[in-house]
C-alpha positions in Angstrom: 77.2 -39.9 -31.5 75.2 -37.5 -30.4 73.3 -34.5 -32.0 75.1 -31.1 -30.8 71.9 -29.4 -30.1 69.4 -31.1 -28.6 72.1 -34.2 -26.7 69.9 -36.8 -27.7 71.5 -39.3 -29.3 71.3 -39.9 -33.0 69.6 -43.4 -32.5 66.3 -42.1 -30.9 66.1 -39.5 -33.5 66.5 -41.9 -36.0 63.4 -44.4 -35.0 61.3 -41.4 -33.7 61.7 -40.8 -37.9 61.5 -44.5 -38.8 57.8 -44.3 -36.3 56.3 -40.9 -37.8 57.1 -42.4 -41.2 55.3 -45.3 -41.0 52.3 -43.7 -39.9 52.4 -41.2 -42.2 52.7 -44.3 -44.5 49.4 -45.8 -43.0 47.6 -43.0 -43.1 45.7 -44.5 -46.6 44.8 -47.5 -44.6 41.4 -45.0 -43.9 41.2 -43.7 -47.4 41.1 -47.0 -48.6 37.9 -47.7 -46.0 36.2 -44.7 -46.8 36.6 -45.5 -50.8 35.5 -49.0 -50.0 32.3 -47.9 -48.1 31.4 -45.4 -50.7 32.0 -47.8 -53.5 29.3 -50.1 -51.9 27.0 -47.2 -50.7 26.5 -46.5 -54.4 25.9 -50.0 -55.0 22.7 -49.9 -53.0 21.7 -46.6 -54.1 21.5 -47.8 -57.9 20.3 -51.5 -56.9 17.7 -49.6 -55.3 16.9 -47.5 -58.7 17.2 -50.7 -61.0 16.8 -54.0 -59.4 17.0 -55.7 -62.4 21.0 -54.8 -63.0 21.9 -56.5 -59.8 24.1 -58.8 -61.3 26.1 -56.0 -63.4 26.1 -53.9 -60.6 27.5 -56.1 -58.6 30.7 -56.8 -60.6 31.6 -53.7 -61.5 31.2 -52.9 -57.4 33.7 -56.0 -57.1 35.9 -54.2 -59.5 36.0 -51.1 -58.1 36.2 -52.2 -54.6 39.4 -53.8 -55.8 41.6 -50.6 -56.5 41.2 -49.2 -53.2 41.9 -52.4 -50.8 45.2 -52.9 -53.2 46.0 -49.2 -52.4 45.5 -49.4 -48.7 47.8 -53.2 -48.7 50.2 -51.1 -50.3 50.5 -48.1 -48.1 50.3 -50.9 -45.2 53.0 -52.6 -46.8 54.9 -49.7 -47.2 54.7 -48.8 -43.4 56.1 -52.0 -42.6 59.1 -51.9 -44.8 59.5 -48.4 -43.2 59.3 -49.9 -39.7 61.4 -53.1 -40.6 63.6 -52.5 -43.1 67.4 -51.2 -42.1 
């Protein structure tokens, strides 16, 4: 079958979709970095005020380094069920 205006056939169309999708679907892979690194550049900016909370600091760094590397498997995730999926 083929698509009346352009005659390209509906098949390309359909994974040039399924390839912009998934990287518009990775695109929070680099949001997820950037949260990351700020999340640990504030680390060292308030170990550097108060040594002595290194240990709480460095948990609740853990802890918020957590929600954006879940955030950028997800999006990955969701790239790959775009790419893969039928």
């Amino acid at each position: 079958m083929y698509c009346q205006r352009l005659a390209v056939p509906l098949s390309h169309i359909d994974s040039a979709a399924k390839y912009i999708g998934a990287e518009a679907a990775t695109v929070g892979v680099a949001g997820s970095g950037a949260g990351i690194g700020n999340v640990f550049s504030a680390l060292v900016i308030c170990y550097a005020r108060n040594p002595s909370l290194k240990q709480q600091l460095f948990s609740y760094a853990i802890l918020g380094c957590a929600l954006p590397e879940a955030m950028g498997l997800l999006c990955l995730t969701m790239g790959f069920m775009i790419l893969f999926a039928r």
